[in-house]
ZAMARGU-4260 file (C-alpha; in steps of 0.2 Angstrom, whole numbers, plus 5000, padded with zeros to 4 digits):
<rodrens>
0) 5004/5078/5084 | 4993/5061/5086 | 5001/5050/5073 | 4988/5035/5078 | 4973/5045/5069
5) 4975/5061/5058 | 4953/5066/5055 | 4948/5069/5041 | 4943/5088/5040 | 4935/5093/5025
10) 4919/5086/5021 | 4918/5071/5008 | 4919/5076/4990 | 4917/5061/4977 | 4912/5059/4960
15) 4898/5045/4958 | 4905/5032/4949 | 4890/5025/4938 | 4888/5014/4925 | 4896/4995/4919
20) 4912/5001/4921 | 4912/5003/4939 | 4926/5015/4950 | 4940/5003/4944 | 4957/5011/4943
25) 4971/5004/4937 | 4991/5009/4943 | 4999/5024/4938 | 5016/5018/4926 | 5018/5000/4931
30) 5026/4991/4943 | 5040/4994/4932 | 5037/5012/4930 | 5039/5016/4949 | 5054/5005/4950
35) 5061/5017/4937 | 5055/5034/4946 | 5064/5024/4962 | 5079/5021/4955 | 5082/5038/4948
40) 5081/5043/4965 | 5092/5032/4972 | 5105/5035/4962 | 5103/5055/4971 | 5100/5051/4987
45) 5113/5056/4998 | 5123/5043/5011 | 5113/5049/5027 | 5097/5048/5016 | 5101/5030/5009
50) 5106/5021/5025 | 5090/5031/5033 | 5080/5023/5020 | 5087/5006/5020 | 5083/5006/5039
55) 5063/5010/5037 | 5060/4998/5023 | 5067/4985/5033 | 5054/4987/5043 | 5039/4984/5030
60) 5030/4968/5031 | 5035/4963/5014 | 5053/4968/5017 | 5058/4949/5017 | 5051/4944/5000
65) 5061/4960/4992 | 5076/4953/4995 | 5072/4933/4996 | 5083/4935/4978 | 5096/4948/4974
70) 5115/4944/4980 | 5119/4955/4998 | 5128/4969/4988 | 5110/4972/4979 | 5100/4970/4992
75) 5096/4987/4999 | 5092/4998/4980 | 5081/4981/4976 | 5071/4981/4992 | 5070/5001/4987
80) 5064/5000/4971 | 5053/4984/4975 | 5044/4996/4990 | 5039/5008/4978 | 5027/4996/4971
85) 5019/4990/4988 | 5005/5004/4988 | 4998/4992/4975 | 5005/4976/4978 | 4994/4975/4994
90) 4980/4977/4982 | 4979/4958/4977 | 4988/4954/4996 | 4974/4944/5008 | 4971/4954/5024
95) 4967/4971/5014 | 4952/4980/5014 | 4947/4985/4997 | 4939/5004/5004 | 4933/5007/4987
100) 4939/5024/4975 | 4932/5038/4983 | 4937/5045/5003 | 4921/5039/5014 | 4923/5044/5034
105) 4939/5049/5045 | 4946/5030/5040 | 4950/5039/5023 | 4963/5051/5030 | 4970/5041/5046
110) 4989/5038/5046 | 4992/5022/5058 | 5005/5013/5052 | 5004/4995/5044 | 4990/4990/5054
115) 4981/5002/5043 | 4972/4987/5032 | 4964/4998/5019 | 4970/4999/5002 | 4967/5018/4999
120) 4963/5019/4981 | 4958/5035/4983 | 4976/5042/4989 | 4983/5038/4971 | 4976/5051/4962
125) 4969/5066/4961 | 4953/5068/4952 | 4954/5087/4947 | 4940/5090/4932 | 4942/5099/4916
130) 4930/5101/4903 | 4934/5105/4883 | 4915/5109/4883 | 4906/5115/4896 | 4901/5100/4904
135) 4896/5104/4923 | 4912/5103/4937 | 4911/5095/4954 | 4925/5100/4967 | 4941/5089/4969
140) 4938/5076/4983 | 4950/5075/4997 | 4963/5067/5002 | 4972/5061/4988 | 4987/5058/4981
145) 4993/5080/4984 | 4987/5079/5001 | 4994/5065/5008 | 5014/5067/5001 | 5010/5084/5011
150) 5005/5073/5025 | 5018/5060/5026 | 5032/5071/5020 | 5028/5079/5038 | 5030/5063/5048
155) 5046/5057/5039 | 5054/5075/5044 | 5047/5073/5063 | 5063/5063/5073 | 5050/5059/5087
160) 5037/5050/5077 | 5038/5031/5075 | 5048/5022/5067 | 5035/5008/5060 | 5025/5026/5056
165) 5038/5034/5046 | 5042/5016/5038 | 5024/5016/5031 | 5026/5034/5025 | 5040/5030/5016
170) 5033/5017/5007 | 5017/5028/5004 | 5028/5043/4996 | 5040/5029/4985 | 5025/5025/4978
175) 5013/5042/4975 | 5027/5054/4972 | 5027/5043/4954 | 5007/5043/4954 | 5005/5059/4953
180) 5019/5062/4940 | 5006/5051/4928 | 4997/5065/4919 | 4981/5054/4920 | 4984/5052/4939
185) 4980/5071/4938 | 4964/5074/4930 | 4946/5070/4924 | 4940/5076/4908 | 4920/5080/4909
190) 4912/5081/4894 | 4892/5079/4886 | 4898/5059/4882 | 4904/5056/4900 | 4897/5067/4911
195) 4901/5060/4928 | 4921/5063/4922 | 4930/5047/4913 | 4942/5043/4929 | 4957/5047/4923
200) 4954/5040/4904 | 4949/5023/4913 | 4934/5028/4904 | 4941/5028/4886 | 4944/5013/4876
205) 4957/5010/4860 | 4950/4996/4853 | 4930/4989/4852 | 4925/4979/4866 | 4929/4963/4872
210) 4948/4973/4869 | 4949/4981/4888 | 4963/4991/4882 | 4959/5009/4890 | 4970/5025/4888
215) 4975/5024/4904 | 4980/5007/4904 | 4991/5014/4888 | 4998/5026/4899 | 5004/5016/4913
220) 5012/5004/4901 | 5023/5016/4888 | 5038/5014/4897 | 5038/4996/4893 | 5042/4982/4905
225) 5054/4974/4917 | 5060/4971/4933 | 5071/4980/4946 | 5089/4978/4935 | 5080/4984/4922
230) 5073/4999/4928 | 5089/5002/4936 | 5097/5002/4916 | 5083/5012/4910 | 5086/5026/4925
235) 5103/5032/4920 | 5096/5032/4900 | 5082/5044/4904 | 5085/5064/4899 | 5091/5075/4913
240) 5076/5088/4920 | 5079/5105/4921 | 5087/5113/4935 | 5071/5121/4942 | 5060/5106/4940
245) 5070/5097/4951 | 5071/5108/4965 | 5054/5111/4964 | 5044/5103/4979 | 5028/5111/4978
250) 5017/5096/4976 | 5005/5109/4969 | 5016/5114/4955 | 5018/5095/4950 | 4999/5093/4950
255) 4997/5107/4940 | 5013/5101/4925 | 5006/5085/4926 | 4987/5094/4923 | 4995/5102/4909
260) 5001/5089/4901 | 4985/5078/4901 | 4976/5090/4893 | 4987/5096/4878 | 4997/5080/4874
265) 4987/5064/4882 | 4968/5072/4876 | 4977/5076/4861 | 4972/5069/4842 | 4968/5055/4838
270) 4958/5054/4856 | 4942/5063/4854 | 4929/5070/4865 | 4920/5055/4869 | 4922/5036/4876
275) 4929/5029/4858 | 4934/5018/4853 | 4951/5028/4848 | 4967/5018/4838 | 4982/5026/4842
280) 4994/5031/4829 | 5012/5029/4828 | 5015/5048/4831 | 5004/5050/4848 | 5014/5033/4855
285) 5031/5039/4849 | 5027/5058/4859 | 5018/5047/4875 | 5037/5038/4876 | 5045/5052/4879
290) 5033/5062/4890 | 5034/5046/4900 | 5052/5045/4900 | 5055/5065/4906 | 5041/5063/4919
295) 5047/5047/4927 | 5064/5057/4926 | 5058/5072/4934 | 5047/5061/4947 | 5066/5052/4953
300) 5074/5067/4955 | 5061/5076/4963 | 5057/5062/4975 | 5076/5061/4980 | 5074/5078/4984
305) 5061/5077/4995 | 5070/5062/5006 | 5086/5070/5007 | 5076/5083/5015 | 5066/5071/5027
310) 5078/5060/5030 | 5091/5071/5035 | 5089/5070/5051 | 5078/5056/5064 | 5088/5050/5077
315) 5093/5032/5079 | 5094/5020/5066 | 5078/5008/5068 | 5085/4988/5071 | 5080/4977/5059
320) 5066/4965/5063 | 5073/4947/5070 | 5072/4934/5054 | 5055/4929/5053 | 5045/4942/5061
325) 5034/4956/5055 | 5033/4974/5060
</rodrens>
């Protein structure tokens, strides 16, 4: 396989993104919500998959930030956690390329490493439409947040691909295994008030205007706030999945739970069919707590499944960059 350049294969399929509000998306949980998801699955990682791990991140550009604070003993599990947020921290980093929310030309699909400079947006999500009343569907544009797990759970298996490569993948699936464990990371709703979809409730306010408080916005929040230790205490508080959740690892079947759970709990009373403005009630918050809390559950577990896969094999160990350089 070339690992400098996957093309893109199927043609470009986008929803127009019209209107003041723009193609702005916002994260999926928080950075506090993927350090969660990251430290459930540490915590089941197994001691090839760990020091494997460990080694990659090492090799991230941001590596030396991650661990400018915590003590030696802490270092590897909060420069794990902290990678699970890079996919947006490089967002607001200078030198990105801000390639917009929908997959234009083969730059969208290419896997090359950190020299890649684009944000990818568009891998964060994926945009599958649904309609409560008949409102016209277009098709599911590619790639997104399935097909690209798929794609770099391939290159961290693969021993002979490189290890700046797999480092960048591993980074990439830290971070999307989570988004796409956000319900609203999974859908967008179609209807006769938002016809061109509603971009994963980034369309649908709580409050009136100048309040930017969207139901997305909600959703990535609900878990509250924090930083790695806290996330770290939060992880062994969350309920255990189910057996057979866990071992799932058809990124398909997790599109499709997450699917499920957007449309019957996040659409769900008081949100109606249009933009709103919709004031949550106590009983919609308290239920949206503890879907979060079983999917960021499920999305650690699972994710630790998929790297003690990976991981288990690879050959040699990358060495760590000398002090002061960058991959």
């Amino acid at each position: 396989m070339d690992y400098r350049r996957v093309r893109l294969r199927s043609g470009v399929l986008s929803l127009l993104c019209l209107g003041a509000l723009g193609c702005a998306r916002v994260r999926a949980w928080d950075d506090f919500g993927h350090m969660t998801v990251a430290a459930v699955a540490w915590e089941h990682l197994t001691p090839v998959a760990r020091a494997r791990a460990t080694a990659l991140l090492r090799l991230n550009p941001d590596y030396a930030h991650w661990v400018s604070e915590p003590s030696t003993d802490q270092r590897d599990v909060v420069a794990f956690l902290r990678a699970s947020t890079w996919a947006d921290a490089i967002k607001h980093e200078a030198g990105y390329l801000d390639d917009g929310d929908r997959p234009e030309g083969a730059d969208a699909n290419q896997n090359i490493g950190y020299e890649d400079r684009h944000e990818h947006r568009y891998w964060h999500f994926v945009d599958v439409p649904f309609s409560p009343d008949a409102t016209p569907l277009p098709e599911v544009p590619t790639p997104n947040a399935a097909t690209r797990i798929a794609d770099f759970r391939r290159v961290l298996a693969d021993p002979k691909a490189p290890a700046t490569l797999r480092s960048y993948d591993l980074t990439w699936v830290l971070h999307l295994v989570g988004d796409l464990h956000q319900p609203l990371h999974a859908v967008s709703r179609f209807t006769h008030d938002l016809p061109q979809g509603d971009l994963g409730g980034n369309r649908i306010r709580l409050c009136d205007p100048p309040c930017r408080q969207e139901l997305h916005y909600f959703w990535d929040r609900v878990l509250g706030r924090g930083g790695p230790d806290e996330a770290l205490v939060l992880a062994r508080q969350l309920p255990t999945p189910p057996g057979h959740q866990v071992t799932d690892t058809r990124i398909a079947d997790w599109l499709d739970e997450s699917g499920r759970i957007a449309r019957h709990a996040v659409y769900a009373t008081p949100i109606g069919l249009g933009a709103g403005p919709y004031p949550l009630t106590d009983a919609y918050r308290h239920r949206a707590q503890n879907i979060a809390r079983a999917q960021v559950a499920l999305a650690g577990r699972r994710l630790a499944v998929l790297l003690n896969t990976a991981l288990a094999r690879g050959g040699p160990l990358p060495a760590p960059p000398e002090s002061g350089s960058r991959p």
